[in-house]
LUMGUMAR-527877 format. One record per residue: residue number from 1; y, x, z of N, C-alpha, C in turn; residue in one letter. Coordinates in steps of 0.1 Angstrom, whole numbers. Example, Ala and Ser with C-alpha at 12.3 -4.5 7.8 and 13.67 -1.06 7.14 Angstrom:
! residues 2
+-----+-------+-------+-------+-------+-------+-------+-------+-------+-------+------+
! seq !   npy !   npx !   npz !  capy !  capx !  capz !   cpy !   cpx !   cpz ! type !
+-----+-------+-------+-------+-------+-------+-------+-------+-------+-------+------+
!   1 !   -57 !   132 !    78 !   -45 !   123 !    78 !   -33 !   132 !    78 !    A !
!   2 !   -22 !   128 !    71 !   -11 !   137 !    71 !     0 !   129 !    79 !    S !
+-----+-------+-------+-------+-------+-------+-------+-------+-------+-------+------+
***
This chain:
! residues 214
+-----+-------+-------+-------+-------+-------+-------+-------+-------+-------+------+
! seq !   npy !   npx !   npz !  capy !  capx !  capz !   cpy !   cpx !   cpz ! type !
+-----+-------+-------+-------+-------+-------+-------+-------+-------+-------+------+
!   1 !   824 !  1206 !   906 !   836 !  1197 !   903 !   846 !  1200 !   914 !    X !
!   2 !   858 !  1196 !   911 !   870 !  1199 !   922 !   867 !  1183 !   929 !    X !
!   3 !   878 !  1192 !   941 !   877 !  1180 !   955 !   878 !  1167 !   947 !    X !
!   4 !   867 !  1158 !   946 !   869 !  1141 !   942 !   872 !  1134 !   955 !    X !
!   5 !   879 !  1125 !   951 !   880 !  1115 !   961 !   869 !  1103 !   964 !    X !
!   6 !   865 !  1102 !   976 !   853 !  1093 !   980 !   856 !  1078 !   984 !    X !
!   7 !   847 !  1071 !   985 !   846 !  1058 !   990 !   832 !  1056 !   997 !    X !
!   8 !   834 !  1059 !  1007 !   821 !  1055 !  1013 !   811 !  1041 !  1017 !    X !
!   9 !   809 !  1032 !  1014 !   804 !  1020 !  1015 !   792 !  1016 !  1023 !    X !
!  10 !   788 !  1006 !  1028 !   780 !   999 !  1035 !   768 !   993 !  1025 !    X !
!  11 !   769 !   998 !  1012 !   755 !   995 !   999 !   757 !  1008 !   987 !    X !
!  12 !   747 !  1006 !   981 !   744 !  1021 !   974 !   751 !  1012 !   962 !    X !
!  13 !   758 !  1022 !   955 !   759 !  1020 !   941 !   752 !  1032 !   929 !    X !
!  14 !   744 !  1019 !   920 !   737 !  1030 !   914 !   745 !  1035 !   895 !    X !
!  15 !   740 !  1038 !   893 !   746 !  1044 !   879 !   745 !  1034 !   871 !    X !
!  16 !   755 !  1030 !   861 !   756 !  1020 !   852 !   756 !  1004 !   855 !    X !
!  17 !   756 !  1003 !   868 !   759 !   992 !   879 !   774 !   987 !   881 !    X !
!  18 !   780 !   980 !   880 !   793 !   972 !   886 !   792 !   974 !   898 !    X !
!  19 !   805 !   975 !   903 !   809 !   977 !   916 !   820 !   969 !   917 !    X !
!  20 !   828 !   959 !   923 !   838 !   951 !   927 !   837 !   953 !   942 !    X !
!  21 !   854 !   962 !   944 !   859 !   960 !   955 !   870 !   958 !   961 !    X !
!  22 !   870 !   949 !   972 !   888 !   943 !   975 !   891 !   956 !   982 !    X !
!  23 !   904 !   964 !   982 !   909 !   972 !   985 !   919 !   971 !   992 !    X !
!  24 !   921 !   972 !  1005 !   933 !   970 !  1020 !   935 !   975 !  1028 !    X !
!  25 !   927 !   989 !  1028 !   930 !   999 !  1041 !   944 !  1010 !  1031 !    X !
!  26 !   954 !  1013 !  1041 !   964 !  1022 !  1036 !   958 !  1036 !  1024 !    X !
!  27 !   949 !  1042 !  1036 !   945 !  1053 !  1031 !   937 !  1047 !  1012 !    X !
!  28 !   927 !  1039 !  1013 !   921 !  1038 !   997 !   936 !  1031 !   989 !    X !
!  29 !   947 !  1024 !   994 !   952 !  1019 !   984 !   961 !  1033 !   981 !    X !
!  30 !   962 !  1045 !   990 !   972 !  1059 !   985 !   960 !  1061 !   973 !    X !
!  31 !   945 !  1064 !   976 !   936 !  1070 !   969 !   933 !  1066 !   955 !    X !
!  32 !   941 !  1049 !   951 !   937 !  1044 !   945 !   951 !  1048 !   936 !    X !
!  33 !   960 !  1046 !   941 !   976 !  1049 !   933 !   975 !  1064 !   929 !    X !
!  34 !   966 !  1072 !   935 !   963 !  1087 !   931 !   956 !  1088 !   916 !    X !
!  35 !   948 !  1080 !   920 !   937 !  1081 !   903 !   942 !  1074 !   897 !    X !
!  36 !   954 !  1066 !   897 !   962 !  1056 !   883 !   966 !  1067 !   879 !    X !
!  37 !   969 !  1072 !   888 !   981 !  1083 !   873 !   971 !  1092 !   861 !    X !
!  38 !   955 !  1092 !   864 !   945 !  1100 !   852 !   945 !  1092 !   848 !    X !
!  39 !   942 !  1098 !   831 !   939 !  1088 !   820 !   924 !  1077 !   822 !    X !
!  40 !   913 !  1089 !   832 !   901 !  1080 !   833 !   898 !  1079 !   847 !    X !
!  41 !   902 !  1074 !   854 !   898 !  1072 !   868 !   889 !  1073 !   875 !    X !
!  42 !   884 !  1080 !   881 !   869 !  1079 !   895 !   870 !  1082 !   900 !    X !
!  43 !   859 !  1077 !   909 !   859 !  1082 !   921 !   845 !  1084 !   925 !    X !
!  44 !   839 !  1090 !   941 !   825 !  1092 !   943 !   826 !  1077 !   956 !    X !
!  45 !   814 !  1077 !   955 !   808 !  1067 !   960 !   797 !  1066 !   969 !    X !
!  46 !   796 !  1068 !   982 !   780 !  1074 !   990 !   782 !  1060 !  1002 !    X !
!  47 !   775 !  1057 !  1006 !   763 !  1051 !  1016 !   771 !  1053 !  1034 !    X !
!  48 !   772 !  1049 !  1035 !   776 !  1048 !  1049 !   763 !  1048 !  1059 !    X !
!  49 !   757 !  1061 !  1064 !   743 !  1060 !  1075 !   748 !  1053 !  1085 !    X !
!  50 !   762 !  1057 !  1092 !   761 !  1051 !  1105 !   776 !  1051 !  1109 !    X !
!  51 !   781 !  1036 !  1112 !   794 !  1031 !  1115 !   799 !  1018 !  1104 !    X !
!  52 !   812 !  1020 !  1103 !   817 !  1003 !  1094 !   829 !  1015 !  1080 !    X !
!  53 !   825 !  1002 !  1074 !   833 !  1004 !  1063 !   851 !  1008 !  1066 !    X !
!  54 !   855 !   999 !  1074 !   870 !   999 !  1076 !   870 !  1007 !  1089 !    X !
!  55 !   878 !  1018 !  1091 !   886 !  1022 !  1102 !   883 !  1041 !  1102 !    X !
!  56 !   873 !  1045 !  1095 !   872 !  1057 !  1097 !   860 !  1061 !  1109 !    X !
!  57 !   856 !  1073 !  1107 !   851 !  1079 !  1114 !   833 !  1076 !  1114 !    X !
!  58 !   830 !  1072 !  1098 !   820 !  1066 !  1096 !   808 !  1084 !  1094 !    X !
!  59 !   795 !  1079 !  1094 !   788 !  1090 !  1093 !   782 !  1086 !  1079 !    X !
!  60 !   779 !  1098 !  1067 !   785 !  1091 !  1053 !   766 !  1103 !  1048 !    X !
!  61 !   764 !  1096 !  1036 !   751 !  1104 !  1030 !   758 !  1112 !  1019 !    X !
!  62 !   748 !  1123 !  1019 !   749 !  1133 !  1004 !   745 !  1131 !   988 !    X !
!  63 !   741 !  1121 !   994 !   734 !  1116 !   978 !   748 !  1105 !   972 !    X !
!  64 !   753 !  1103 !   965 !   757 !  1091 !   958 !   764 !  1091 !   946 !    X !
!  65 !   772 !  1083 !   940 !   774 !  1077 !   927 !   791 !  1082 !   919 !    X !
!  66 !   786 !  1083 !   913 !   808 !  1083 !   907 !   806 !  1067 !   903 !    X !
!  67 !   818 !  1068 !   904 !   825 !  1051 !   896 !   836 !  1054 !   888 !    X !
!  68 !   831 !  1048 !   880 !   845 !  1046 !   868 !   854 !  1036 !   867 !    X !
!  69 !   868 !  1039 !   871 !   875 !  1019 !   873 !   879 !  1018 !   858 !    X !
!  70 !   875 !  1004 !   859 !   877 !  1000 !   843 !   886 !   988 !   844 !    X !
!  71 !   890 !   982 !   859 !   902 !   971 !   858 !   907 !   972 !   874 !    X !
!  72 !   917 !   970 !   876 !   926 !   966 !   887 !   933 !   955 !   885 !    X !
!  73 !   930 !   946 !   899 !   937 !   933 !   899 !   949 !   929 !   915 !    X !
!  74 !   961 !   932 !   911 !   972 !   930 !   924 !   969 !   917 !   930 !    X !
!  75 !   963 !   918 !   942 !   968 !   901 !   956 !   976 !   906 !   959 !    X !
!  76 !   979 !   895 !   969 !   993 !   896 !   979 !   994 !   908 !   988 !    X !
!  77 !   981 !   913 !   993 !   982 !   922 !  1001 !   972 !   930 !  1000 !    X !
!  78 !   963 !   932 !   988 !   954 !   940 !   984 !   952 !   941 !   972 !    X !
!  79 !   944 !   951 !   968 !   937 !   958 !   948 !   925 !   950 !   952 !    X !
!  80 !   922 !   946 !   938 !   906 !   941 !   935 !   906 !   953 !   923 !    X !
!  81 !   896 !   962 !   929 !   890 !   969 !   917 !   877 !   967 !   910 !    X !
!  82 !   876 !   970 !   899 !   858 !   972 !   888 !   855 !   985 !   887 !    X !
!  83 !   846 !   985 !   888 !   844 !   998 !   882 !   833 !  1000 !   881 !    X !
!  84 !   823 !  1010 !   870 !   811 !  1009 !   871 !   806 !  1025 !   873 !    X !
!  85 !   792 !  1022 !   878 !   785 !  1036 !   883 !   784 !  1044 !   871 !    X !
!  86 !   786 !  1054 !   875 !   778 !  1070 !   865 !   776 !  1077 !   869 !    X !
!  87 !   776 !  1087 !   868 !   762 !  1097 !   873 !   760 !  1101 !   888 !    X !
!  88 !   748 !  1105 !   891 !   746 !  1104 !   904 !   751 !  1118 !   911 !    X !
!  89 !   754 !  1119 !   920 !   761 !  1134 !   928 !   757 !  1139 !   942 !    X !
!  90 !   754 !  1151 !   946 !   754 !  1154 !   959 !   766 !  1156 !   961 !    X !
!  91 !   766 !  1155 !   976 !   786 !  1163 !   982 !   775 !  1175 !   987 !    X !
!  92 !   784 !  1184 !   982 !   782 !  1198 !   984 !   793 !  1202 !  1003 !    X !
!  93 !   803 !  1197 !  1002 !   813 !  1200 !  1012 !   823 !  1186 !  1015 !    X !
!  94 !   826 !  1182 !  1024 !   835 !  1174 !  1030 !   849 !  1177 !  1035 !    X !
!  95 !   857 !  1174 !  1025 !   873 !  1177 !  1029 !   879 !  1172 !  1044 !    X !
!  96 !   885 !  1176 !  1043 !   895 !  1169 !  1056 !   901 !  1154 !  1047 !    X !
!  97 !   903 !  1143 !  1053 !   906 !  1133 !  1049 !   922 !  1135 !  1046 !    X !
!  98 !   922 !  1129 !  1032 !   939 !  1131 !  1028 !   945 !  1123 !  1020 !    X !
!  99 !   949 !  1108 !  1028 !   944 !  1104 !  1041 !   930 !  1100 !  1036 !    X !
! 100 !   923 !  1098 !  1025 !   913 !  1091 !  1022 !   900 !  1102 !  1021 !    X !
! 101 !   888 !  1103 !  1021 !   878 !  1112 !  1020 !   880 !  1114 !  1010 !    X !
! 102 !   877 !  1128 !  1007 !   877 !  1138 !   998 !   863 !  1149 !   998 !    X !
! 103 !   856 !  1154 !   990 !   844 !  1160 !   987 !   840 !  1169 !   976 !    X !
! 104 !   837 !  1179 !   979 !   832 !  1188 !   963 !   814 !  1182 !   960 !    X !
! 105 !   816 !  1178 !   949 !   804 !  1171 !   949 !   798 !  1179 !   935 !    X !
! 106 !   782 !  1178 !   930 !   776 !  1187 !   920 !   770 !  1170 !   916 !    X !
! 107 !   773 !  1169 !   901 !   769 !  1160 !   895 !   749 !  1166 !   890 !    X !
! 108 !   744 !  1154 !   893 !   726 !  1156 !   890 !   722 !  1152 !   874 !    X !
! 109 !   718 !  1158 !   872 !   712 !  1152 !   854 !   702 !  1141 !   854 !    X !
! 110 !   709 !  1138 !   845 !   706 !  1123 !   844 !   691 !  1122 !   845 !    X !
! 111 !   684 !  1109 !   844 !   671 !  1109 !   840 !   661 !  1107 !   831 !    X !
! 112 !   658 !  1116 !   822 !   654 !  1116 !   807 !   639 !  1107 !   807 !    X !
! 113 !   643 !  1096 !   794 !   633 !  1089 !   792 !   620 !  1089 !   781 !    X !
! 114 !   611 !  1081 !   787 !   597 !  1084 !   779 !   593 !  1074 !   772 !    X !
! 115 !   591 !  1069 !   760 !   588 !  1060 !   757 !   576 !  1052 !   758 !    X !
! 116 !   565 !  1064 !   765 !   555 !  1063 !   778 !   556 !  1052 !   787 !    X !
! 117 !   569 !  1053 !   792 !   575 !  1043 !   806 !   576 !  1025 !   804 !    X !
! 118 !   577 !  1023 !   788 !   581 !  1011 !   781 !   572 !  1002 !   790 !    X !
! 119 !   558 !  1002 !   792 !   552 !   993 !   796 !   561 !   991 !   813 !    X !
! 120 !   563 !   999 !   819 !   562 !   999 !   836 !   576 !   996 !   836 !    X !
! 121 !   589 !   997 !   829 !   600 !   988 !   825 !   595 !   974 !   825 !    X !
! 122 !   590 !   973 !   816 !   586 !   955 !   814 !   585 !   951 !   823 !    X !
! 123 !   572 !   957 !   834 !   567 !   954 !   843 !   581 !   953 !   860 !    X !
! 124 !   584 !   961 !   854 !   594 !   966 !   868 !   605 !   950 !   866 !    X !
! 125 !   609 !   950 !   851 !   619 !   937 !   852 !   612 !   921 !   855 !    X !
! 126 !   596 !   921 !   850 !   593 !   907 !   855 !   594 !   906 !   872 !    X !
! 127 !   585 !   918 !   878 !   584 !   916 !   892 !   601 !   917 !   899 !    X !
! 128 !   610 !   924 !   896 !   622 !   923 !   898 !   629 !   907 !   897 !    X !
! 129 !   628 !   902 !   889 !   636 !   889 !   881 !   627 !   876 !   891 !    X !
! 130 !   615 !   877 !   891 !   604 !   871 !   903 !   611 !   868 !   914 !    X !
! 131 !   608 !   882 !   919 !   615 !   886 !   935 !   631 !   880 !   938 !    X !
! 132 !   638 !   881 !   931 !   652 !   884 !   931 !   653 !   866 !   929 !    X !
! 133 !   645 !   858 !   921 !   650 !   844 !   919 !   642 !   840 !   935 !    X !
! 134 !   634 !   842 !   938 !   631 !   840 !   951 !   640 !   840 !   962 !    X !
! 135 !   648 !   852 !   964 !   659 !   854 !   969 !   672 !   848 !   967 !    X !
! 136 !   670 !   838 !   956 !   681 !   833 !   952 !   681 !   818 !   960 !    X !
! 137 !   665 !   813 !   958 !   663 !   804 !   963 !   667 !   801 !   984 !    X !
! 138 !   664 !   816 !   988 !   671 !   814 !  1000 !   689 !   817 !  1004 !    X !
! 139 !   692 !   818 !   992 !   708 !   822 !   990 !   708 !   833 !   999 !    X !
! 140 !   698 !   844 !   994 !   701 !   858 !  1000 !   701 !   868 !   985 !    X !
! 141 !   703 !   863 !   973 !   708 !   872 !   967 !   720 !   879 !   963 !    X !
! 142 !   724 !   893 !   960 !   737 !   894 !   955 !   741 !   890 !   944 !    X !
! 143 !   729 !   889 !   932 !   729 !   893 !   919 !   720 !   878 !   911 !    X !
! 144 !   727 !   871 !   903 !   722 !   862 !   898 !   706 !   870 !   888 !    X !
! 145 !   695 !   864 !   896 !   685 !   868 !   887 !   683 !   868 !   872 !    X !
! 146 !   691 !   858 !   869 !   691 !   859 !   853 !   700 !   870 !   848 !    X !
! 147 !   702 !   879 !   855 !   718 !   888 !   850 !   713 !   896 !   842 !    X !
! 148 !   719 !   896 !   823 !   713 !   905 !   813 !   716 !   919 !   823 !    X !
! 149 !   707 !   926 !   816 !   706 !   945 !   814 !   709 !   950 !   803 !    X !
! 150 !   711 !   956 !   803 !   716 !   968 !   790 !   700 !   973 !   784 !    X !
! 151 !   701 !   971 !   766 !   689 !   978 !   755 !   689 !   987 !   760 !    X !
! 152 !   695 !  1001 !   763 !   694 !  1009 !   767 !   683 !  1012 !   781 !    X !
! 153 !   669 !  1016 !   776 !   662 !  1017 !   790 !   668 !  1027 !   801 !    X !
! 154 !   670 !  1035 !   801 !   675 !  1044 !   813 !   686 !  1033 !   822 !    X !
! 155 !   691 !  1031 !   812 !   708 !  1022 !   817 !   702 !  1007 !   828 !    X !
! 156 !   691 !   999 !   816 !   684 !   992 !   825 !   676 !   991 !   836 !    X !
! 157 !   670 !  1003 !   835 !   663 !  1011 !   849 !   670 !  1007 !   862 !    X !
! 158 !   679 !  1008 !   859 !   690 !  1011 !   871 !   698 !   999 !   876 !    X !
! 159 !   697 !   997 !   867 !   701 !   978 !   867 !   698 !   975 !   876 !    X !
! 160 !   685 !   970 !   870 !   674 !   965 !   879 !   673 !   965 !   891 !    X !
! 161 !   673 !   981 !   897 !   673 !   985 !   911 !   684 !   978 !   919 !    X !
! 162 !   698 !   973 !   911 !   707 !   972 !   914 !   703 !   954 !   917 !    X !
! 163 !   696 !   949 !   908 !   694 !   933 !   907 !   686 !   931 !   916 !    X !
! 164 !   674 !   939 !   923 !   660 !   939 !   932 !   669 !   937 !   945 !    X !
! 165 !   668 !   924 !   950 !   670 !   920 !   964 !   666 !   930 !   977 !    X !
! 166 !   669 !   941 !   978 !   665 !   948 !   989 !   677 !   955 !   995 !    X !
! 167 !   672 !   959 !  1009 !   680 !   967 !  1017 !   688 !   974 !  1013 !    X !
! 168 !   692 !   981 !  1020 !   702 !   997 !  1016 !   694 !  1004 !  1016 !    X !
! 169 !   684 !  1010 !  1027 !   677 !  1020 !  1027 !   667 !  1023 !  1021 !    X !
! 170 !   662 !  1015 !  1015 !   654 !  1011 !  1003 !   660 !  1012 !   990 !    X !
! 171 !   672 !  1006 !   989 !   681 !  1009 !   978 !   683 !  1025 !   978 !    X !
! 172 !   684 !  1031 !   983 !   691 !  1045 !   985 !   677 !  1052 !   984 !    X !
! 173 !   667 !  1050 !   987 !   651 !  1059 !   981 !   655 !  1058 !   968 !    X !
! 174 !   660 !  1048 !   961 !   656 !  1044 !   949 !   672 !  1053 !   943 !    X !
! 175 !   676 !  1053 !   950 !   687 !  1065 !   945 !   684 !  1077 !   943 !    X !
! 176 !   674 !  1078 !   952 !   674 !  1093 !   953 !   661 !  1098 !   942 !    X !
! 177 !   653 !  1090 !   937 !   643 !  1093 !   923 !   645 !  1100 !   917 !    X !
! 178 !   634 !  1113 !   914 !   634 !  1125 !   907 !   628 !  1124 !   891 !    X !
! 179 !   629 !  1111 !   887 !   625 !  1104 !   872 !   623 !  1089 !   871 !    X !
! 180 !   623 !  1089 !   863 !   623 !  1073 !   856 !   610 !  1068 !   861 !    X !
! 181 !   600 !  1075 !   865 !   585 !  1067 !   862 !   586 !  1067 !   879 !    X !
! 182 !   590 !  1077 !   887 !   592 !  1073 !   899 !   602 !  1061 !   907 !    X !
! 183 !   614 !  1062 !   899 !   619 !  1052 !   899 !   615 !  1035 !   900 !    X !
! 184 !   608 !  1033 !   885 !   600 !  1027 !   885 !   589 !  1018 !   896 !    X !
! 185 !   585 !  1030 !   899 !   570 !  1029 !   903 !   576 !  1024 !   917 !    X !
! 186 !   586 !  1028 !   922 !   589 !  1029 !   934 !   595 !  1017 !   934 !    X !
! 187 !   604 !  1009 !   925 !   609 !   999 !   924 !   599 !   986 !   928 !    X !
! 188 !   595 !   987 !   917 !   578 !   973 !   917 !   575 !   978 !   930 !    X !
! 189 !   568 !   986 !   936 !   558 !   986 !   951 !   573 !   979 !   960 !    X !
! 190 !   587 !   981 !   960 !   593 !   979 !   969 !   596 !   963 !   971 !    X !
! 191 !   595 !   958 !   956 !   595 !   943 !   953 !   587 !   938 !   958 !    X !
! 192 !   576 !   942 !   954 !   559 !   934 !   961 !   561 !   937 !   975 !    X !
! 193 !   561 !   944 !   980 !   564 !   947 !   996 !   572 !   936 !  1001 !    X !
! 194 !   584 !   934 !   993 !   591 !   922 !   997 !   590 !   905 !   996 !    X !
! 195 !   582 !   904 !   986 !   577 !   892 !   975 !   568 !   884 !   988 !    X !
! 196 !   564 !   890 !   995 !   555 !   881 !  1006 !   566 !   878 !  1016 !    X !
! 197 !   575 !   888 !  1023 !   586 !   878 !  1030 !   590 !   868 !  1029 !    X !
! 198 !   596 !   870 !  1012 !   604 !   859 !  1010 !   599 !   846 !  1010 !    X !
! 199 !   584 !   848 !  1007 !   574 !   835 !  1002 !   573 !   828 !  1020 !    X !
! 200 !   572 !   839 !  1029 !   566 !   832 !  1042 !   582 !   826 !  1045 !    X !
! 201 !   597 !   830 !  1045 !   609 !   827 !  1044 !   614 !   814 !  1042 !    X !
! 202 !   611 !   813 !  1025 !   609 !   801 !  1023 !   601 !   790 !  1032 !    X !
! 203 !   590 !   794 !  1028 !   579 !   785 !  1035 !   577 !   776 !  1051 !    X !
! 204 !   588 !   784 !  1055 !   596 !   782 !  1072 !   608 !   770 !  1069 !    X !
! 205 !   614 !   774 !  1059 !   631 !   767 !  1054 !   622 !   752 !  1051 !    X !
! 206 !   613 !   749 !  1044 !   612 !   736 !  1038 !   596 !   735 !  1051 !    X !
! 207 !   587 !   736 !  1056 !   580 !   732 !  1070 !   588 !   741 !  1083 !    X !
! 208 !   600 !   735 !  1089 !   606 !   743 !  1105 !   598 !   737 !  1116 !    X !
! 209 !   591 !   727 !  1113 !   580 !   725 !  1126 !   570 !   725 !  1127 !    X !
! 210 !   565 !   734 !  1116 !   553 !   737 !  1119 !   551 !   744 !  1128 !    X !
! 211 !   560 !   758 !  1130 !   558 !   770 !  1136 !   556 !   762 !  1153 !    X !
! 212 !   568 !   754 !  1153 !   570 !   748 !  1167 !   561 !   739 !  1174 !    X !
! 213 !   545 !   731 !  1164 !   541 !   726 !  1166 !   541 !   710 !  1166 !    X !
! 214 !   554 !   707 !  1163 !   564 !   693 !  1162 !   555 !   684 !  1153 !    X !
+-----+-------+-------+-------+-------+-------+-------+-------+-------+-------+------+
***
């Protein structure tokens, strides 16, 4: 592909996922008045390893997402954009910033589904929907547990990952999945991994003196 313009972020965006973001640094509101003028607007989208979102000079991953903006909203002193994920991309090369990151990036093929997988979908969305109301219960989720998914299995795959209450760096394994059944697979073990946290989490929030003896 030719040089796209990037956004580097502090959480992975996965494919067919919403993305909402308030936009106020100079350089993304040039980046963003750049892509009004195409009929379809995107941009790439990768993971921030090490540094902040705002100011530059962040250290950025190879693996990440295009985004499609599908609305812009004017504040007083910033863009609220939408946009949703599609397909997943390496950056092949890193432009000089102008002013905003820029990247030649090779879009990855998609990941073709089995109707094999139907059962371990099912399974991936109960323990997901589980997990994730759990997380809700400690108001550490992003994503309302009940949030529909798309009929489309591949599309929902991804959802999911996007709904599963977990890290970045965990989110971003789950980016990087070389099929649906790994995806999957990898999904559920990452929930259950977490599913006992949140239970001992909770269980602290409603007895706090036990631990102390009180």
């Amino acid at each position: 592909m030719d040089a796209v313009p990037m956004f580097p972020l502090g959480s992975v965006l996965f494919p067919h996922a919403p993305l909402v973001l308030r936009i106020f640094e100079p350089r993304y509101l040039t980046m963003l008045g750049r892509l009004l003028e195409h009929e379809d607007p995107e941009f790439g989208v990768v993971l921030i390893e090490r540094g902040r979102e705002a100011g530059g000079g962040e250290e950025r991953s190879a693996l990440g997402t295009m985004a499609r903006i599908v609305q812009v909203e004017a504040g007083s002193a910033d863009l609220f954009v939408i946009a949703v994920g599609g397909d997943r991309i390496t950056v092949d090369r890193w432009g000089l910033d102008d002013p905003h990151p820029i990247a030649d990036v090779t879009p990855l093929q998609p990941l073709p589904w089995d109707e094999e997988l139907a059962p371990l979908r099912r399974e991936a969305e109960r323990v997901v929907r589980r997990v994730a109301t759990l997380a809700s219960v400690l108001g550490e989720a992003r994503w309302d547990p009940d949030t529909e998914v798309s009929d489309d299995p591949v599309e929902s795959s991804w959802q999911l990952a996007a709904i599963a209450p977990l890290g970045e760096y965990d989110q971003f394994r789950l980016l990087g999945a070389t099929s649906l059944r790994d995806l999957l697979t990898l999904l559920v073990r990452l929930c259950l991994d977490e599913e006992p946290v949140l239970i001992a989490r909770a269980a602290d929030e409603v007895n706090p003196d036990e631990e102390s003896g009180a």
